[in-house]
N, C-alpha and C positions, 0 to 999 in steps of 0.2 A: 305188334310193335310194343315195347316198353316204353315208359313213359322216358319222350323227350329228353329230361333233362338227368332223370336216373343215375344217381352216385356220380354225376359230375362234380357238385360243392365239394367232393369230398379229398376229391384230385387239383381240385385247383390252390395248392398252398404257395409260400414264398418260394418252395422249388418244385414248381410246376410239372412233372414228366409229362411231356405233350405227347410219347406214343401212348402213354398210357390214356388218355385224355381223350384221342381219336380213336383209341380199341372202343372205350365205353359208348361214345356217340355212335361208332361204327353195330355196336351190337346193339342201341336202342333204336338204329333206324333199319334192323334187318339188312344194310349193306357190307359188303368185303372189302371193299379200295376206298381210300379218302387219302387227304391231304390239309397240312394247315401250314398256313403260312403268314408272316409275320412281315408287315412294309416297314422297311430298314429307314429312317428317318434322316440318314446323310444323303443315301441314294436315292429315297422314292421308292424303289422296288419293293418287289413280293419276295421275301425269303423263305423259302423249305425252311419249317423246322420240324417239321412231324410227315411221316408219310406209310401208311399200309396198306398191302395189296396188291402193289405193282409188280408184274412179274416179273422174278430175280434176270431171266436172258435180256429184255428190256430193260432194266435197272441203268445200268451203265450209260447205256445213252441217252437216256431220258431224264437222268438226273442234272447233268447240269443243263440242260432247256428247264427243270423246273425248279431250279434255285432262284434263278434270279429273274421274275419276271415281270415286264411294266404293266402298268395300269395300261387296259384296255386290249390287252394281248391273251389271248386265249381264256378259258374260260373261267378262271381266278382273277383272272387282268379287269374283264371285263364286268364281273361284279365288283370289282373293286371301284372300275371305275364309275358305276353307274348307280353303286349304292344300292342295289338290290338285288334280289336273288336270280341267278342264269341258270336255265335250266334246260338240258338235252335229253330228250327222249330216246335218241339214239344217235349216239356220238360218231357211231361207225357210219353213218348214210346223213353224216351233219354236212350239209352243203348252203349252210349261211355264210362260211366263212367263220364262226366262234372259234370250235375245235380245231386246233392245230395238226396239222399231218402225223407228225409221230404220235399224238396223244391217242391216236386209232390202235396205235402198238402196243395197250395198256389191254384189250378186250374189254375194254369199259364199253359200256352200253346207254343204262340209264344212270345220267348227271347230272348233279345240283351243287348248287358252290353261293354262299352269300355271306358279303361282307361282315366283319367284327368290324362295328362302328362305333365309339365312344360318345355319351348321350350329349357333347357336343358335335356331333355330326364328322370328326374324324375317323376316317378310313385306317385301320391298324391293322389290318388285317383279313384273312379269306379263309373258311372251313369250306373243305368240299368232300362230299360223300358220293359211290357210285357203288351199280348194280352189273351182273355180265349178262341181262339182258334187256332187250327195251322195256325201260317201265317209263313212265309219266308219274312224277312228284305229284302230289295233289297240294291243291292252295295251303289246307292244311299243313301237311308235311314242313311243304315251303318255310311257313309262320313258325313251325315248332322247330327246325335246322334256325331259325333266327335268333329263335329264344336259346339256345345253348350259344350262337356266338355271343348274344348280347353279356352271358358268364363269361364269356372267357377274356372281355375286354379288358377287365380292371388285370390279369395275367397277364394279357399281353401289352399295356400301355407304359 
């Protein structure tokens, strides 16, 4: 793996390209699928603004289940709302109830997703990164997926 945070400063300017932003995190974490999403502050909600790896035949109906989604709803929602990181070993055999039914339509396997938190303790937001087969994040991992969102607050606040 590349270091964590790897040519991220250098993407995060006053115009931000967030696909660009999730390709770089995407290839310092060795994963293909991710999403970022940004909480719209009139609604509360999780908004899509970045997303790669989802496969184009699922696209269409998985895009708007993942525009808009509340705190505590699948497994964006749910680091959002718990202020830490959510993590699926295998999203296809997830039987806690986190992962959503359609989110099994992604071939996503191993998934991790933790909130961009502003060092006031606000919730702005959720980076998620994922693997197409089961892997387990390590604590590690975990702490270094945190340290890139804690960059990308002052963008997205």
């Amino acid at each position: 793996m590349a270091t964590p945070t790897q040519g991220l400063p250098a993407l995060l300017t006053a115009q931000t390209d967030w696909n660009a932003v999730l390709a770089q995190v995407l290839q310092n974490f060795g994963c293909v699928t991710g999403t970022i999403h940004r909480t719209d502050p009139t609604t509360g909600l999780l908004m899509l603004i970045a997303h790669h790896g989802i496969p184009p035949q699922v696209l269409p109906m998985l895009l708007p289940k993942m525009d808009n989604i509340p705190f505590g709803k699948g497994i964006a929602g749910c680091a959002a709302q718990r202020k830490e990181a959510v993590q699926l070993c295998n999203l296809q055999e997830d039987l806690g109830g986190v992962a959503k039914p359609d989110a099994r339509k992604t071939n996503v396997q191993g998934a991790l997703a933790v909130p961009i938190v502003t060092p006031e303790g606000k919730v702005v937001g959720v980076l998620g990164i994922g693997k197409l087969s089961p892997y387990e994040f390590s604590e590690t991992e975990s702490a270094e997926l945190s340290v890139c969102a804690a960059l990308l607050h002052a963008s997205l606040a």
